[in-house]
N, C-alpha and C positions, 0 to 999 in steps of 0.2 A: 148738599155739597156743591161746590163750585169745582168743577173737573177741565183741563185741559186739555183732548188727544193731539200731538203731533207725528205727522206723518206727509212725507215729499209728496206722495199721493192719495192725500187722504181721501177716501175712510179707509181704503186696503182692509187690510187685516182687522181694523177695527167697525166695520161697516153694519154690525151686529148688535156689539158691543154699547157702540154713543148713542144711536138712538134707544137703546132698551136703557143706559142711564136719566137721560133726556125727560124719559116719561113718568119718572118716577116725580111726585108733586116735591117741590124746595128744588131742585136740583136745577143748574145750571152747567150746559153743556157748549163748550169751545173747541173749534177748530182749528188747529195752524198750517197748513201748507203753501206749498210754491203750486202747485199746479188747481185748477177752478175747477172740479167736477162738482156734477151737481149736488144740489145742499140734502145734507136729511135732514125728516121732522124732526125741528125740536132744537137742531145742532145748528148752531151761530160759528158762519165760516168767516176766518181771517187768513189772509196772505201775505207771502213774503216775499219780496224776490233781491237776489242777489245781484248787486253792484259790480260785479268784475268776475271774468272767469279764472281759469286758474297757469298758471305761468309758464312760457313754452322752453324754457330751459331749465327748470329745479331737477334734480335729482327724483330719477322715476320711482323710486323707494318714498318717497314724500308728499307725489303728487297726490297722491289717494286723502291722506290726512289732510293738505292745503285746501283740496276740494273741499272737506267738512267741515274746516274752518271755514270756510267764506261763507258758507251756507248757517252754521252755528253766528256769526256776526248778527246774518243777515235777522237770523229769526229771533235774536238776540233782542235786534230795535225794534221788532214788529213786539215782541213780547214788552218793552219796557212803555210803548204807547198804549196797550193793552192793560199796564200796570197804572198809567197818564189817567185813563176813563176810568178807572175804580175797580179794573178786574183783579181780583187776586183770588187766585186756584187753590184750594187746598191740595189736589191731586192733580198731576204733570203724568198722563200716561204717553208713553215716544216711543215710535222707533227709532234708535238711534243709531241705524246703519246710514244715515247721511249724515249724519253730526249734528243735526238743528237743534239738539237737545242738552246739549255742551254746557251753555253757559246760562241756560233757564233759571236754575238753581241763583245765581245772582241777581237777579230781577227777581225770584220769591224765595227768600231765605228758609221761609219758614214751610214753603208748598215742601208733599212726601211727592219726590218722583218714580215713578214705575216704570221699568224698559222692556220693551219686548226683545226677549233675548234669544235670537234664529239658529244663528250660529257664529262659533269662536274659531278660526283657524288654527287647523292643526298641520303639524309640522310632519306627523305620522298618523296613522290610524285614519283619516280624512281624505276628502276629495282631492289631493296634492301628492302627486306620487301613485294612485291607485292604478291611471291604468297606463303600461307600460309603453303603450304603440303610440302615447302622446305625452310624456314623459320629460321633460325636458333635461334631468340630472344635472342639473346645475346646482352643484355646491352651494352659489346665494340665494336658493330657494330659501332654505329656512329665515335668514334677515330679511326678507322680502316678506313672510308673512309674519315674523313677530312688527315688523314697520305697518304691515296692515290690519295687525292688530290694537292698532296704538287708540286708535278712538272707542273701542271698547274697554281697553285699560282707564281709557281718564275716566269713561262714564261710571265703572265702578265704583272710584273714588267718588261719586255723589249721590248715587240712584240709592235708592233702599228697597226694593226689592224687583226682581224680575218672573216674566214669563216666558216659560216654553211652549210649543203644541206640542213635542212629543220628547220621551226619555233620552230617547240617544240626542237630540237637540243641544238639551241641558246637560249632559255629560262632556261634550266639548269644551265645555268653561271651565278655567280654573276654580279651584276653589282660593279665598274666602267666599268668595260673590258665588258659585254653584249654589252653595248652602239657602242663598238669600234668593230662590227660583222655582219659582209653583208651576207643575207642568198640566198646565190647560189646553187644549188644542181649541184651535179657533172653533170651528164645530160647522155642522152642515146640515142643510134640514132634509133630513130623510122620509120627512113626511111629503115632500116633495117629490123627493128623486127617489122613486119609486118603479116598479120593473113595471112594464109595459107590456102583455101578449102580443096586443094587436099593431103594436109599433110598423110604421112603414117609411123606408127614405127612399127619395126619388133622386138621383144623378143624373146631374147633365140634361136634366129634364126627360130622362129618357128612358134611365134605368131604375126598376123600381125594385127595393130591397124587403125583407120582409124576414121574420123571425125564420120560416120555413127556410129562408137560405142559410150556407154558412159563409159567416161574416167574421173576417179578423179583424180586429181594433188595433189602434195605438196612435197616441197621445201624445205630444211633448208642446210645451211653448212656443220652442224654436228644436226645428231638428238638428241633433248634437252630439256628440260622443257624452258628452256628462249625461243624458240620459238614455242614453244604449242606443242612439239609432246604430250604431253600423252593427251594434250585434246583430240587432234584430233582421236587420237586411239584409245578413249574409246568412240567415236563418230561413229566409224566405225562398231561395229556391230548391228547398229539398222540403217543404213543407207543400208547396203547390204543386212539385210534382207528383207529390201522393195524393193530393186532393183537388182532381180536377176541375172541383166545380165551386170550389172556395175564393174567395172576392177578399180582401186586404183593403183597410181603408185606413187612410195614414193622415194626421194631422198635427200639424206645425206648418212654424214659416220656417224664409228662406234665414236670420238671423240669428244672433248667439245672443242667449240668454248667460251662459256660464261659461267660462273658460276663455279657450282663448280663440281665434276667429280661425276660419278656413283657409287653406293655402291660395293666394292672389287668383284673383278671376275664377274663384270659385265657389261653391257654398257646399256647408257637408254634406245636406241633403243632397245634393246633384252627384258631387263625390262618391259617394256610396252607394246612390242609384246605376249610378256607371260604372262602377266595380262588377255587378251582378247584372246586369243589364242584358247581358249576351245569353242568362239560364231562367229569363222570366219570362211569363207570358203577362206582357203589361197591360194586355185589355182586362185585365183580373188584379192590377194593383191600382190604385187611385189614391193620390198625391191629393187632398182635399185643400191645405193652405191652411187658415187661419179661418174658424167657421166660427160663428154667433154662440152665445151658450145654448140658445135653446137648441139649436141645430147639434151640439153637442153631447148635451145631454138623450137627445134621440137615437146618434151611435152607441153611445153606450149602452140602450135600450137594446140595440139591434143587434148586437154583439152576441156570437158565439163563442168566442174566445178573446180576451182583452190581454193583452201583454204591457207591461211597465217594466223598465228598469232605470236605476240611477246609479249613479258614485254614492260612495259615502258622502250624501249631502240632505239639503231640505229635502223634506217629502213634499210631493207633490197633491194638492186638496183633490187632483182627477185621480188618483187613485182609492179614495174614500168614497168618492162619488161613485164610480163603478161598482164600487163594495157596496152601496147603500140601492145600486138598480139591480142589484142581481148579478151581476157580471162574474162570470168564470174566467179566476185571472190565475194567467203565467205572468211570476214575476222574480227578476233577478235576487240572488239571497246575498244581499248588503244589509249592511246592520241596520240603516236607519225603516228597513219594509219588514223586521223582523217582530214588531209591535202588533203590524197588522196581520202580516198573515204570516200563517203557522202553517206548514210545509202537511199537505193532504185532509188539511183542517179548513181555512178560509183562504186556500188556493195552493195553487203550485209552485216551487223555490227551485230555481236551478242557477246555475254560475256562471254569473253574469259575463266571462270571457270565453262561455263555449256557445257560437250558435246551433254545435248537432244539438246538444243535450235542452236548448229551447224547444229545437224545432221539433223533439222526442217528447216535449212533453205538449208543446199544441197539439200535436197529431193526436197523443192519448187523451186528450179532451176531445176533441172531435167525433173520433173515436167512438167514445165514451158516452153518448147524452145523458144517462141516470151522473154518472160522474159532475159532469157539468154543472148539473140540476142540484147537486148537493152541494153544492160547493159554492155555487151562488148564492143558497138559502142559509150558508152559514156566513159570507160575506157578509149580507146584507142582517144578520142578525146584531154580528159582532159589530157592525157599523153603528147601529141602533142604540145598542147597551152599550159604545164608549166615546161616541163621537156624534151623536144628535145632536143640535142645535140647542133645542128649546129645552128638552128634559134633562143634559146633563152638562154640555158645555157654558152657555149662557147663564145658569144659575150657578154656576161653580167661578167663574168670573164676576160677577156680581160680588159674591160670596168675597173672592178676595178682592176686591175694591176695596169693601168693608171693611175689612181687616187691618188693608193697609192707613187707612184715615186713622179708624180706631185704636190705630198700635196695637194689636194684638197678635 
């Protein structure tokens, strides 16, 4: 097969996926992106870049889809030089949440495209309206995201079939197009991220952490209301003062991955550290920033209790990862964490808009260490049996490649 991925920053999501095509003997593997990261084996990178940015007076209901068009242009003529040298794809895999994969389908009439399908904005039910304290009740919400839903509507009209990583993913979609959406998750190699005894992190060069202590975690990209920091934060002084000798280790930047930004000359992390500020003892909370994976994947090692929460929105792969080290997690009961963990089975569920009822249930971990210990051992089981890399994910994506060439 001759296969296409595009992706704005490719390999992302598919970093797995191209080179385990790549190696297979006949196959021919392509890249499209705007951004140059480095090449994987096997995978032939091409780039694109866009001619004009996008215009400071249109209508802000538009801007979002003008943006993908220019980008869909852009990848448009990168593809039809591609078409110049002799390339023709049978299979077009894209994410098409920047548009680049628009107007593919005209440069190869005949390639089957595949979309990775993340999420579809909902009007209800979704990250839009969920949490109340950021809420904005404006009536033109709903036009505002059927407007940015528009470049998932045209892709429908072309794609032939899609993937999710997880059910509630694929259930945002309408149908026709649900129908036509195999839910694979990208996958994680658990044979890796594996629990650590003898794990130790050093802070500040100074402070040295170790399983014997207890250690809180928590995660996000950027810290945000879309994934619970200020729950969590207003949860934190009534957790430390029952547990005096407990350490909080916090990582994200100062930036917004989702939603919408912080009020001027601020950032929410700061925001909500200043809220609680006056009932902490902050030589026991530590602000990490933005740390290396390996560096990351060692928190999670070190962890006695790991808390996640989100909006009804993507799941986050740092939550499978905890799941896949052992990690004893509290984590908020939104639809899209209810796949993974099952409430006293592979972790603890509470509501995501109460910090007591968090900070009642870290304590009962703490607490608790036989609890802890089972609850990680089923984490990391169920991690195993439905989100491994090698043994279930990757061959199941293969699988439907296959499928999709073969029309079957």
């Amino acid at each position: 097969m001759k296969i296409l991925f595009v992706h704005q920053n490719f390999p992302a999501q598919f970093k797995h996926l191209a080179p385990a095509l790549a190696t297979i003997p006949g196959n021919e593997v392509v890249a499209l992106s705007i951004e140059k990261n480095p090449p994987l084996p096997g995978v032939r990178s091409v780039h694109y870049s866009p001619n004009r940015g996008s215009s400071e007076h249109v209508h802000p209901w538009v801007r979002d889809i003008e943006t993908k068009v220019i980008r869909a242009e852009a990848a448009f003529l990168a593809a039809r030089a591609l078409r110049q040298e002799g390339f023709t794809p049978d299979l077009i895999v894209a994410h098409p949440g920047w548009g680049e994969s628009l107007f593919l389908k005209d440069v190869w009439p005949a390639a089957k495209l595949a979309i990775y399908s993340e999420f579809f904005y909902l009007n209800q039910g979704g990250d839009v309206g969920f949490d109340p304290e950021f809420s904005t009740k404006d009536p033109r919400d709903a036009c505002r995201l059927q407007m940015k839903n528009t470049n998932s509507l045209l892709h429908f009209q072309v794609a032939d079939a899609g993937i999710s990583p997880t059910h509630w993913q694929k259930s945002t979609f309408p149908e026709p197009f649900r129908s036509k959406i195999t839910v694979i998750h990208d996958g994680i190699d658990t044979a890796q991220l594996t629990p650590e005894p003898g794990v130790t992190v050093t802070l500040n060069e100074a402070l040295r952490l170790s399983r014997d202590d207890e250690v809180i975690t928590f995660v996000n990209r950027n810290l945000e209301p879309y994934r619970g920091y200020h729950t969590f934060m207003r949860a934190l002084p009534a957790i430390l003062a029952v547990r005096p000798h407990a350490r909080v280790l916090i990582v994200g930047g100062n930036g917004v991955s989702y939603g919408q930004a912080a009020p001027k000359d601020t950032t929410w992390r700061d925001l909500f550290l200043n809220e609680v500020r006056g009932r902490l003892d902050l030589s026991r909370v530590h602000l990490l920033g933005r740390v290396s994976y390996t560096n990351f994947v060692s928190l999670l090692r070190l962890s006695s209790v790991h808390v996640y929460l989100t909006y009804p929105f993507v799941l986050s792969w740092s939550l499978l990862e905890a799941m896949s080290v052992g990690c004893a997690i509290v984590a908020s009961d939104t639809t899209p964490l209810r796949e993974a963990i099952a409430h006293d089975q592979t972790g603890r569920l509470f509501d995501f808009f109460s910090p007591e009822q968090l900070a009642a249930e870290v304590l009962f971990l703490l607490e608790n260490p036989g609890e802890r210990a089972r609850l990680g051992a089923a984490a990391r089981t169920f991690a195993r049996e439905h989100y491994d890399l090698k043994t279930v994910c990757l061959p199941r994506q293969i699988q439907w490649i296959d499928h999709i060439v073969s029309g079957q």
